[in-house]
N, C-alpha and C positions, 0 to 999 in steps of 0.2 A: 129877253131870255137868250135869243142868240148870243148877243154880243157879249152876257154873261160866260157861255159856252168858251165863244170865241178866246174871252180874256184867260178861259181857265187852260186851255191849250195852250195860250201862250208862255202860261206860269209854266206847267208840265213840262212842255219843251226846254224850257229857261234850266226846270231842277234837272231835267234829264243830260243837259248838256254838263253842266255843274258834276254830277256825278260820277259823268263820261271823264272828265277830267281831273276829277280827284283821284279817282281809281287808278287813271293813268300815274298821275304824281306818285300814286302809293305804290304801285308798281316797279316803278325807276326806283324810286326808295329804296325796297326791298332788295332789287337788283344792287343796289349800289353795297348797303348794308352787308350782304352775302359777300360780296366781294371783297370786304373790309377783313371777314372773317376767314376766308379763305388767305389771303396776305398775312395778318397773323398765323395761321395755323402752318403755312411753310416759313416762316421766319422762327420756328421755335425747333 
């Protein structure tokens, strides 16, 4: 049962990392996106 334990923290950790990181991605995203728009809206 432990090492069932064990393996599930590892999974958790694993997704929580993964998450950490896409969020981040979706962030920059956003940031870049916003930026895109703002460039158009002073070029008009």
């Amino acid at each position: 049962m432990l090492a069932s334990l064990s393996e599930i923290s590892k999974d958790i950790k694993a997704l929580l990392a993964m998450l950490k990181d896409s969020t981040r991605k979706q962030g920059e995203a956003d940031e870049k996106a916003y930026g895109q728009l703002v460039n158009i809206a002073h070029k008009r």
